[in-house]
Every structure is written in C-alpha cells, then in structure tokens.
BALOVEX-517013 format. One line per 3 residues: number of its first residue (from 1); their letters; for each residue x, y, z of C-alpha. Coordinates in steps of 0.2 Angstrom, whole numbers, always signed. Layout:
<dovos>
NUM = A = X/Y/Z  ...;
</dovos>
This chain:
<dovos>
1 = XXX = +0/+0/+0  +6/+17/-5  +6/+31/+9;
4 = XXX = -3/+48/+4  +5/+59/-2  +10/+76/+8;
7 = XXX = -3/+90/+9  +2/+97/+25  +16/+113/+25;
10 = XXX = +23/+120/+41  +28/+137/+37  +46/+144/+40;
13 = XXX = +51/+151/+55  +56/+167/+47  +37/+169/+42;
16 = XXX = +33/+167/+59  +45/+181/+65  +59/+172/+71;
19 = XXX = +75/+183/+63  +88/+174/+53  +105/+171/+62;
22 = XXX = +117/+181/+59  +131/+168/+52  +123/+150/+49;
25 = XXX = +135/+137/+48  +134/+118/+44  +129/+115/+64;
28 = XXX = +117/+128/+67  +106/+125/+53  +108/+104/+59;
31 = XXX = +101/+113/+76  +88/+122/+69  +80/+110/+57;
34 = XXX = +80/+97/+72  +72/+111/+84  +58/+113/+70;
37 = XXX = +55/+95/+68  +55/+92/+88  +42/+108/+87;
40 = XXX = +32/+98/+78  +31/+82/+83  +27/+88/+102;
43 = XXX = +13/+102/+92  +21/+117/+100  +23/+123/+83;
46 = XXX = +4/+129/+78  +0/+129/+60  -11/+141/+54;
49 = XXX = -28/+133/+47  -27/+141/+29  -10/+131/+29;
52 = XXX = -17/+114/+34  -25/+104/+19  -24/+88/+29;
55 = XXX = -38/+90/+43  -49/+78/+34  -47/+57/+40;
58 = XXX = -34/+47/+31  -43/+34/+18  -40/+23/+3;
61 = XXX = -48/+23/-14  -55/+7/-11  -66/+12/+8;
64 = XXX = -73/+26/-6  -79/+13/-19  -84/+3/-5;
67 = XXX = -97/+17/+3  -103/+20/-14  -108/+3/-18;
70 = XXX = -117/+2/-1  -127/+17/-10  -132/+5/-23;
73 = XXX = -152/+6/-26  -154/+19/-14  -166/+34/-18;
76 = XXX = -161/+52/-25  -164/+65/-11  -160/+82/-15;
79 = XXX = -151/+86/+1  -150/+70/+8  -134/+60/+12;
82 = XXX = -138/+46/+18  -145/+27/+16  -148/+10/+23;
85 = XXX = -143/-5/+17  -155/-16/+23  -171/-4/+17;
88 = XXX = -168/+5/+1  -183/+17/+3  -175/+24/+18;
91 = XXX = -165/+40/+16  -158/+45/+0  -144/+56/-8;
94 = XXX = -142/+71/-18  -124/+70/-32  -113/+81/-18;
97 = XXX = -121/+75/-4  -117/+55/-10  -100/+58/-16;
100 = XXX = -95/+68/+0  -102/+52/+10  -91/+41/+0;
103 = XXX = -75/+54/+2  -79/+56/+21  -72/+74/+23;
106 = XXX = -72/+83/+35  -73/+70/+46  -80/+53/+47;
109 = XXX = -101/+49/+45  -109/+33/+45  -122/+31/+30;
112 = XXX = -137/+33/+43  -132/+51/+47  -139/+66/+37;
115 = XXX = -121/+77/+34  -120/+85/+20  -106/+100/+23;
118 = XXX = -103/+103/+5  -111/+106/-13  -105/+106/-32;
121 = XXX = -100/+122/-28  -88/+119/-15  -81/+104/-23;
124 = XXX = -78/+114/-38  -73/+133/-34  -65/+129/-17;
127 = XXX = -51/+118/-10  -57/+113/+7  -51/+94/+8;
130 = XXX = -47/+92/-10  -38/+98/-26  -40/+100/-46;
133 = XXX = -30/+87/-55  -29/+85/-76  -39/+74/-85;
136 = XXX = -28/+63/-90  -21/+60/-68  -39/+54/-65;
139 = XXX = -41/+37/-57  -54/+27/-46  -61/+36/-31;
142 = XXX = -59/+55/-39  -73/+66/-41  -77/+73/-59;
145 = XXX = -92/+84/-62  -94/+104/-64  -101/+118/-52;
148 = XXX = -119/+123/-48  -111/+141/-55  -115/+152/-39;
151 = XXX = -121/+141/-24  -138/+145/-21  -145/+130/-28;
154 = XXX = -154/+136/-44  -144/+131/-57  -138/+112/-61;
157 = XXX = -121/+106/-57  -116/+89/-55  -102/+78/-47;
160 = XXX = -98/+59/-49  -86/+46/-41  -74/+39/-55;
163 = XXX = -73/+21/-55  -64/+17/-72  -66/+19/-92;
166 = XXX = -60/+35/-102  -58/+52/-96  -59/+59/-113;
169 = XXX = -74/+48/-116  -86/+36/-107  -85/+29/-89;
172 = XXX = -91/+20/-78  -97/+29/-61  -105/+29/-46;
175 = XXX = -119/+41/-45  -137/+49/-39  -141/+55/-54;
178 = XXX = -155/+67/-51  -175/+68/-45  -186/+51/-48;
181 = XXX = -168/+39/-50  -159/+31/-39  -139/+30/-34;
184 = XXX = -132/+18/-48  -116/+13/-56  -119/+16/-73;
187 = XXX = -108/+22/-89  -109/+43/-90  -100/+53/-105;
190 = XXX = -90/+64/-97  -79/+70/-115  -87/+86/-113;
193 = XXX = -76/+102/-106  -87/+107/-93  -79/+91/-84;
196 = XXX = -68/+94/-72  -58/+83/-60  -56/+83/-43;
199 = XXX = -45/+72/-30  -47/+70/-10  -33/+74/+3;
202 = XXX = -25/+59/+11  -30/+49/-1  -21/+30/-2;
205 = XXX = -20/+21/-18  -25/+1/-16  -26/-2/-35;
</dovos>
C-alpha cells in the first residue's frame, strides 16, 4: 500500500517572526531543522488553518468505492446524504451529498447520518479537503463533475465518483443522478469540457 502523499506545509520560522542568524554554519542549521522537527512532533509549533490541507481522515480509494456501492439502489434525495442497506426506501442522496459520504471529509459519518457540509459548488470553486487534478491524472475514487455556478442551488451542477473507463470519453461511475432515480453505477459521458476533475486529501491508492 502506498502512503498519501503530503498536503500538510509547516511554514518557516522566518514567516513566523523568528529573525535569521546572523552567520549559519553547517551546525546551526543541523540545530535548527531538528528544533523545527522536535516543534512539531510535540505540536508546540501551531499551524495556521489556511496552511493545513490535511484535517480531513486518512482513507483509501478502495473504503470510497466501498461506501458507494453500499449506496447501490438507494433513492435520489435532493439534500439527503444518507441510506440504509437493509431498506432502500429509507434516506436517500443528492450528487454532492453522495460523493462527500463516500470521500468522508471533514470527518468521518456513517451512511445513517444526514451530513452533507458541502455542494458542487464547494467541490468545484474551493479547496477545502481536495484539489483540481488533469484529465488525463484521474483514477478510481476522484470526483469529476462541474459547479452549480453560484451556490444557491438554482442552477444544475453535478459531481460523480470515477470508477474506471476514459476520461476523454465514457466511464463507468457511481452516482445519484437526479429527482425520480436512484444511486447507480452506470456508464456517464463525461468528454465534454465542462468536466472537471477533482481528488481527495490523504487519499491512499489500493489499485
């Protein structure tokens, strides 16, 4: 198993104020970068929020794809993030609302808890537990869709969880697709340039 890769920067200490030394030699830098890293580990050393891209729980591709299938059959709900495995009437999920369940940022929810922190929106014009990749980087567990445009609602956006296939072409997903349908794993075109690609934070590769 791979580990994540880094999303965490702990500033410098100049940007914290410290003033450089006056002559830095081979030992005192040795000194320093051990302080920083002592600092750290014993969390004397804050980090400023905005720095911190990390909060969100570490989790692999595969515990995504695994909460979506759990979804399978489950009703649209616009709003809704969550479902039951045992009575697929119960509950239901909106597109964000689903793929946010199977990412599980912030922070961890069971499928039987209605939390749904974040839209198409969010996913698509911020970078709150998450960060844009190309096209041609997306792989299993990655969210690909594009922005209701302003928040509110109003106006359609969408977001899936990429499975496999073609990112220029068709692909299989996992998805709740809209009002009247229910969360499937289907084949969706997504050549189109409104498409974009999204990937989770302390995300661990399996396959």
């Amino acid at each position: 198993m791979k580990t994540p890769s880094p999303t965490c920067r702990i500033p410098d200490l100049a940007s914290r104020g410290a003033a450089p030394p006056r002559s830095i030699g081979p030992v005192r830098l040795l000194s320093a970068a051990a302080l920083l890293a002592a600092l750290t580990t014993l969390g004397a050393l804050a980090v400023p929020n905005h720095a911190v891209a990390c909060t969100c729980p570490v989790r692999s591709d595969t515990a995504c794809i695994n909460t979506a299938q759990s979804g399978l059959g489950s009703p649209y709900a616009w709003g809704g993030a969550r479902w039951s495995t045992y009575d697929r009437d119960w509950g239901g999920a909106d597109c964000s609302g689903f793929v946010i369940k199977c990412w599980q940022v912030p922070r961890a929810s069971s499928i039987y808890e209605q939390y749904h922190p974040y839209g198409t929106y969010h996913i698509f014009n911020t970078s709150e537990h998450w960060y844009s990749i190309p096209r041609s980087s997306v792989a299993r567990a990655d969210a690909v869709g594009y922005s209701d445009p302003d928040g509110s609602g109003s106006a359609t956006g969408h977001v899936v969880l990429f499975d496999r296939g073609d990112p220029w072409g068709w692909a299989l997903v996992y998805e709740a697709p809209g009002t009247g349908l229910r969360i499937r794993h289907a084949w969706r075109d997504i050549s189109a340039s409104k498409w974009r690609f999204r990937r989770r934070h302390n995300l661990v590769r399996t396959s």
